[in-house]
C-alpha positions in Angstrom: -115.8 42.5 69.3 -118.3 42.4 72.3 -121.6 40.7 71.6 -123.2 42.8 73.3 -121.9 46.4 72.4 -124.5 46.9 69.3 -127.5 46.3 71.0 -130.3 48.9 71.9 -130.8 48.8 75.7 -134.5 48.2 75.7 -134.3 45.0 72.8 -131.5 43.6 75.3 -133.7 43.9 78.3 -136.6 41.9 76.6 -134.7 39.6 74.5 -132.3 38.7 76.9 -133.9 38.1 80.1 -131.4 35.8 81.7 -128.9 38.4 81.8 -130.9 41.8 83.1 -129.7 43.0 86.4 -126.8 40.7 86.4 -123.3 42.6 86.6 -120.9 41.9 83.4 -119.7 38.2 84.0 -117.3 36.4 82.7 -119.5 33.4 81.8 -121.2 35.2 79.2 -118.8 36.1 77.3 -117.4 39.2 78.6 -113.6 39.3 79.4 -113.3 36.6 76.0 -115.0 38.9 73.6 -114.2 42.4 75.2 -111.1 44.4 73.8 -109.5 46.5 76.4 -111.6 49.5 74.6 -115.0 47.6 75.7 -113.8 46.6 79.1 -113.2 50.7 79.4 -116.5 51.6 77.9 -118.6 49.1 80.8 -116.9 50.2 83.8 -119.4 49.1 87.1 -121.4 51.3 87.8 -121.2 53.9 90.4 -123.4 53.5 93.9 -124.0 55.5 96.5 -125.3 53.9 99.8 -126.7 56.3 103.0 -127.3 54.7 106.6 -128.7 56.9 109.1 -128.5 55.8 112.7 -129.8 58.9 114.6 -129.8 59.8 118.4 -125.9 60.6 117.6 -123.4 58.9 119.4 -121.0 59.4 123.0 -119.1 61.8 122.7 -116.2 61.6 124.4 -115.4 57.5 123.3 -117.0 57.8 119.2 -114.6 60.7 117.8 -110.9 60.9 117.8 -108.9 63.3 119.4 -109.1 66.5 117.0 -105.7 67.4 117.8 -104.2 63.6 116.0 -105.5 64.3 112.1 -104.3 62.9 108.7 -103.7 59.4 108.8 -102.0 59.4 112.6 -104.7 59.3 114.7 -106.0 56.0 117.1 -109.1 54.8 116.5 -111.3 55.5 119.4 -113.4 52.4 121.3 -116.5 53.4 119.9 -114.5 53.1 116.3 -112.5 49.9 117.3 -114.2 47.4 115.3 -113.4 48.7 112.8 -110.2 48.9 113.2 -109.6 46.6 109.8 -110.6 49.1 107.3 -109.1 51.5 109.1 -106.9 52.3 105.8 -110.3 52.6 104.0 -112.5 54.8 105.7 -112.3 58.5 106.6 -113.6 60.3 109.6 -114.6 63.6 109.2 -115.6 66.2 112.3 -117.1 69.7 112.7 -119.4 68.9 110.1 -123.2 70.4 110.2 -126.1 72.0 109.3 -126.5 75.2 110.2 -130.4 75.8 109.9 -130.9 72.6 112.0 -132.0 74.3 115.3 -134.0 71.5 116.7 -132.4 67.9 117.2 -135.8 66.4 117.4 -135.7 67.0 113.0 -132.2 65.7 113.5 -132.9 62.8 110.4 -135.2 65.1 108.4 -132.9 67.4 107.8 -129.6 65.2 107.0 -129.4 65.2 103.3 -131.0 67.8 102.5 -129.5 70.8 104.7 -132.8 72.4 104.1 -134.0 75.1 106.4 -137.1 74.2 108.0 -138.9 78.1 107.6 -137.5 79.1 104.3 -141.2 79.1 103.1 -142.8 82.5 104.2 -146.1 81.8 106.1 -145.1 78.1 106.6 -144.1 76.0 110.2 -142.0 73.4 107.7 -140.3 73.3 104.5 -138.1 70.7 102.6 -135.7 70.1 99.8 -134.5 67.5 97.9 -132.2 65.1 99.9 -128.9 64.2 98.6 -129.9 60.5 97.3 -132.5 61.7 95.5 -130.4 63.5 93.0 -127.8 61.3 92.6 -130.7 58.8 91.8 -131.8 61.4 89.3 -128.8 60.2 87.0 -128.0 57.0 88.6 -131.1 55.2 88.6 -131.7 56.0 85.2 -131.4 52.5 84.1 -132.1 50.2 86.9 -135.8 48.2 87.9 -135.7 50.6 90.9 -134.6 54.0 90.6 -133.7 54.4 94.4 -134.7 52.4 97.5 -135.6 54.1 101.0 -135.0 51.5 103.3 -136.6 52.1 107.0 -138.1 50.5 110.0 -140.9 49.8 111.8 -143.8 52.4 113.3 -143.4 55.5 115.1 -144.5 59.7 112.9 -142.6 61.7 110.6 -140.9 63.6 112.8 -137.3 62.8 112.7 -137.4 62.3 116.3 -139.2 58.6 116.4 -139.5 56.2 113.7 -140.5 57.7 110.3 -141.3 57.2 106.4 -136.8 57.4 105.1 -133.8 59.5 105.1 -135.4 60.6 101.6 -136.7 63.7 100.3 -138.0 64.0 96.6 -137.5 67.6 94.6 -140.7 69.2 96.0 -139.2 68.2 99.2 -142.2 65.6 100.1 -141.1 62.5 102.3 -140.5 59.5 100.1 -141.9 56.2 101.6 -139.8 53.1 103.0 -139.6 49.8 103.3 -139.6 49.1 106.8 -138.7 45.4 107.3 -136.3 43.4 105.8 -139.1 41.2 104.8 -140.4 43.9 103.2 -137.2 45.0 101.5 -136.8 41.2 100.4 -140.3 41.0 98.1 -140.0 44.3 96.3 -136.0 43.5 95.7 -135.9 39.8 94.6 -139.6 38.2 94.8 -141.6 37.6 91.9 -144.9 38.9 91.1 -147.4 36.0 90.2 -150.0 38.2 89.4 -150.6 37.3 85.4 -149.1 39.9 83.2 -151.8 41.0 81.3 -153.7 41.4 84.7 -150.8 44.2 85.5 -151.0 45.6 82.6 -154.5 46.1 82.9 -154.0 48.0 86.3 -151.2 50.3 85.3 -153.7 51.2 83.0 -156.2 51.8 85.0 -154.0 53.7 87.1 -153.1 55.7 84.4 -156.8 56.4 83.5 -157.2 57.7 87.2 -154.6 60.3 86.7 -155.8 61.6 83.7 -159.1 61.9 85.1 -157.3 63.8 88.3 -155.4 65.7 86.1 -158.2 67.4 84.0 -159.9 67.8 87.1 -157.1 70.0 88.4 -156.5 72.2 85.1 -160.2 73.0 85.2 -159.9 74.2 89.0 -156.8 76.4 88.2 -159.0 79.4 87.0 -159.3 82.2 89.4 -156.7 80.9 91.9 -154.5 82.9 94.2 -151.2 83.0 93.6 -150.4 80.7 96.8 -153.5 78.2 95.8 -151.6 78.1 92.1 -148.3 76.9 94.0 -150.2 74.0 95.6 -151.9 73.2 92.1 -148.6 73.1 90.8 -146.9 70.9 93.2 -149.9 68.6 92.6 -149.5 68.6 88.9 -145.8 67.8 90.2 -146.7 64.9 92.3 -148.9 63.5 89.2 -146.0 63.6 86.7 -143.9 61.7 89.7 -146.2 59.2 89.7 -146.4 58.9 85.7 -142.8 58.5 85.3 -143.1 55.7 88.4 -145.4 53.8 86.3 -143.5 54.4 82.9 -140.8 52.5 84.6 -143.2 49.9 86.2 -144.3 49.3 82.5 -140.9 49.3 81.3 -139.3 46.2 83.5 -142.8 44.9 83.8 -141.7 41.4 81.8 -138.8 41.7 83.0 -137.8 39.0 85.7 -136.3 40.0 89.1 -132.7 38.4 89.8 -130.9 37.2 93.0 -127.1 37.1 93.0 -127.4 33.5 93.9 -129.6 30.2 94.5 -129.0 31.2 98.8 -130.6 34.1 99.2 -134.4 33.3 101.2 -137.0 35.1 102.5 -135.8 37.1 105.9 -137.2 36.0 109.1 -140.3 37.7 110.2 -139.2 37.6 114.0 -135.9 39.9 113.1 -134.9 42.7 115.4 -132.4 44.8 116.3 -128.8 43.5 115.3 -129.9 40.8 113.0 -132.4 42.8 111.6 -129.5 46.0 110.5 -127.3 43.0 109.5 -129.9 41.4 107.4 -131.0 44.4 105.8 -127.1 45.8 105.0 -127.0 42.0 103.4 -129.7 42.6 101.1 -128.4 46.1 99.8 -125.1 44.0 99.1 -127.5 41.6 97.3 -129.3 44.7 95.7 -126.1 46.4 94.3 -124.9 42.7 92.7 -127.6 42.0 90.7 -127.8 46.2 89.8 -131.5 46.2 91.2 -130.6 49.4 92.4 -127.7 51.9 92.6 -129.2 54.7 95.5 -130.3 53.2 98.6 -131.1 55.3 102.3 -131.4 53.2 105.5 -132.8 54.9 108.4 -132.0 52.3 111.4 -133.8 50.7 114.0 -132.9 52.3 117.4 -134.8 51.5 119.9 -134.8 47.6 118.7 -131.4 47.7 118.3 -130.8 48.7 121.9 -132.8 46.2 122.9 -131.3 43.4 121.4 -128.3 44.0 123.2 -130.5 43.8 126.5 -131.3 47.4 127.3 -134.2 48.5 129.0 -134.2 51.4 128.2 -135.2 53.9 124.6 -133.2 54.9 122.4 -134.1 58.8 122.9 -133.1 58.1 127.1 -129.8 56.8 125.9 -129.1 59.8 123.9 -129.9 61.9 126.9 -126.8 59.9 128.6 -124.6 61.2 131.8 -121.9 59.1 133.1 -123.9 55.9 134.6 -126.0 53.1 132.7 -127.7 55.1 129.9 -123.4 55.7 129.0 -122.7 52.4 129.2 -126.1 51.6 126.6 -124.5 54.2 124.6 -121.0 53.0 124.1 -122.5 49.7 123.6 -124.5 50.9 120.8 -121.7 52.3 119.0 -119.4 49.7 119.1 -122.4 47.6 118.0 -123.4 49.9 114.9 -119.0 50.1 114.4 -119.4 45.6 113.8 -121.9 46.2 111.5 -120.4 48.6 109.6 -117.1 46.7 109.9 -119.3 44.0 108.1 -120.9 45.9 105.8 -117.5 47.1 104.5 -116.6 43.2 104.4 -119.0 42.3 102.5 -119.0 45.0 99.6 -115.3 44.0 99.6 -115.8 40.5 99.2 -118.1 41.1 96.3 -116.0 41.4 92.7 -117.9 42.3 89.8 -116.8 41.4 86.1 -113.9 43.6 85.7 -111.5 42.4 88.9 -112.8 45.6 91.1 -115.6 45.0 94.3 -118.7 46.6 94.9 -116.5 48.6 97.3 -114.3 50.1 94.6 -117.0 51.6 93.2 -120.1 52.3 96.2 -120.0 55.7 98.0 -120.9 54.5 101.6 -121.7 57.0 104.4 -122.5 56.7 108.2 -123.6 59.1 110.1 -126.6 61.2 112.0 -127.5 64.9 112.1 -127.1 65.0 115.8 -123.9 65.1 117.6 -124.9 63.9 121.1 -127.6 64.4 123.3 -129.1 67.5 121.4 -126.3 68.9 120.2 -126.5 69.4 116.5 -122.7 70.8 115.9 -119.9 68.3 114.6 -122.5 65.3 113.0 -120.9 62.2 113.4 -119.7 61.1 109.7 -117.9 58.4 108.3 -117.1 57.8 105.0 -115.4 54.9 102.8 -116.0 53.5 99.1 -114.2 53.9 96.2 -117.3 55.0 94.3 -116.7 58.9 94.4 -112.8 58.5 94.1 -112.5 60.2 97.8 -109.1 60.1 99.7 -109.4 57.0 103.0 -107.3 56.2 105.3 -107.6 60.2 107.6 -109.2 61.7 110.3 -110.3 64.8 109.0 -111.4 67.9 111.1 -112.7 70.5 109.1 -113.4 74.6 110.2 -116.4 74.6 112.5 -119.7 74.8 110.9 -118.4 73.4 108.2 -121.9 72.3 106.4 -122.5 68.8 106.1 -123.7 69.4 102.7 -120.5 70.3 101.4 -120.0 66.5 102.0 -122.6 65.8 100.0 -121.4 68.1 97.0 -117.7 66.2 97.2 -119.7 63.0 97.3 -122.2 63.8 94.6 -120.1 65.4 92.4 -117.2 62.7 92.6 -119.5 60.5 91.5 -120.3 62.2 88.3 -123.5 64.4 89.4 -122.9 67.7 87.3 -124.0 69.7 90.2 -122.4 73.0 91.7 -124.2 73.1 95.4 -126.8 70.9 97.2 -128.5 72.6 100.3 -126.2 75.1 101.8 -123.3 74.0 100.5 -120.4 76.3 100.0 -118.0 73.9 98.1 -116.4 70.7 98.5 -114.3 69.5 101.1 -110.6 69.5 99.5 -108.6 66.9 101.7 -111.4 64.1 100.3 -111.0 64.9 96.8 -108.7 62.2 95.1 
């Protein structure tokens, strides 16, 4: 029988240390005491994994020809790195959102599908992005229920540098971490602070909200009825924040893990190239140890650019006619195409305790809300994983206008979300389901 099968999830998590985080090994046990039953029963666990990199792409070198679908169809040079998963990943065009009218909210709007004045009396509304409810169920028993990874300065307004990809259910922006630095100490690095002194703050932090909170209900009397919304996404935003620190409390003694002795603090000094690769190394590292099992990364353009010796931003290069600001953007694909290529690699090279890879079972899109230039029609996607049980290996060109959230839905509900639309959604996409 399998040691392990009989015992509550919380008395394993405190009584056995060592092991939390870690995937099912072999070292402990598992494949000799497992029956094929138990093997069945602890699957992996599914991921799901969304990178961002905004400003589009070229148009006439990143998508292939529309006419050469299904599995014959040539990779295009923007593409051409990754030419060696090419069996693997799918390629989908015509894909959008159709109340995305202004490419400057090009990444605000990319998971969620939302439409920006669906709130009478209101310049800007949200929804919740895509991540965030698959993290609903998927982060329901990891340290960190999703992770919005992001970069360096810049506003909120999906045209710069902002907070994440990531939109909670009262479609508020979710914070990110925006080096990898930064990614690397609330991941893997321990917390010296003595526990009884951090369970003395969540306490006090606790305290505070119940103070806010009785605060609020006495100021609910006598409200209009738009002044009782706003109380009521506040009283929102406070239960957020309870269950954040219910989970804090939960894994509080519970150590941090690294997949191995190797992993080290990230360079400060990282930019660009090495700073996308070292960041897609520690979601690898995330997803081994089951830290997490939702990340968003919202990419460094402008850096990236310039790491390849550009002079030029990353919003000029989108703006692109034949000439140098082309040749920046070709460049920049093929650049984000290695990356990827490693990504892939890397996710593949990664088994976990059954025989399968991190691939086999991570959902892993690529893409932006903005076609080229400003042109918000036909988003550049990719997708590959084996996490959502999609079908890889095509070049798929949907009806025009088909929404990008119906990629979301096929995603979301391959996975095992029990969900029956996201955003504007008007059902999956059929050639991806397996």
């Amino acid at each position: 029988m399998n040691p392990f099968k009989k015992q509550p999830r919380r008395h394993f998590l405190r009584s056995s240390t060592a092991l939390i985080g870690l995937p099912l090994l072999e070292s402990f046990g598992f494949r000799r005491f497992a029956s094929a039953a138990d093997i069945s029963a602890t699957a992996p666990a599914k991921r799901m994994v969304f990178l961002g990199m905004g400003f589009g792409t070229t148009k006439d070198t990143w998508y292939p020809d529309k006419k050469a679908t299904g599995s014959d169809y040539e990779l295009p040079e923007g593409l051409a790195p990754l030419a060696r998963h090419k069996d693997d990943i799918t390629i989908i065009q015509n894909l959008s959102n159709q109340y995305n009218n202004e490419a400057h909210w090009g990444s605000t709007f990319w998971l969620t599908g939302a439409n920006r004045y669906a709130e009478p009396g209101q310049s800007f509304a949200n929804t919740i992005s895509a991540d965030q409810v698959a993290a609903e169920q998927l982060g329901r028993d990891t340290r960190f229920t999703s992770v919005q990874l992001g970069y360096k300065g810049g506003d909120n307004s999906g045209h710069g540098p902002g907070l994440s990809l990531s939109w909670n259910r009262q479609g508020k922006p979710m914070a990110g971490l925006n080096t990898p630095v930064e990614a690397f100490h609330r991941l893997f690095a321990e917390d010296n602070t003595p526990l009884e002194q951090r369970q003395a703050d969540l306490k006090k932090q606790r305290s505070i909200l119940d103070t806010v909170l009785a605060d609020a209900k006495s100021a609910q009397r006598g409200l209009t009825k738009t002044d009782k919304d706003k109380i009521d996404e506040y009283f929102q935003s406070i239960r957020d924040i309870e269950t954040r620190l219910s989970k804090e409390e939960q894994w509080l003694d519970v150590p941090k893990k690294r997949p191995d002795g190797n992993l080290t603090e990230p360079d400060k000094s990282l930019e660009g190239v090495e700073e996308v690769k070292m960041m897609y190394d520690l979601i690898v590292a995330a997803l081994q140890v089951d830290a997490s099992r939702v990340f968003t990364y919202r990419q460094p353009l402008d850096t990236l650019i310039r790491s390849m010796g550009a002079t030029i931003s990353a919003h000029n290069m989108s703006h692109y006619s034949d000439g140098a600001r082309k040749v920046v953007s070709q460049d920049r694909d093929k650049k984000q195409s290695e990356l990827f290529a490693h990504f892939i690699d890397r996710l593949k090279a990664t088994k976990e305790a059954n025989g399968t890879s991190l691939w086999d079972n991570t959902t892993l899109t690529l893409g932006s809300n903005i076609h080229s230039i400003h042109y918000l029609t036909n988003c550049p996607t990719i997708v590959t994983g084996g996490g959502s049980n999609l079908k890889h290996g095509q070049h798929i060109v949907t009806p025009e206008k088909t929404p990008l959230c119906n990629l979301w839905l096929t995603q979301l509900q391959g996975t095992g979300i029990q969900i029956n639309s996201h955003g504007d959604s008007t059902g999956v996409i059929a050639e991806l389901v397996g």
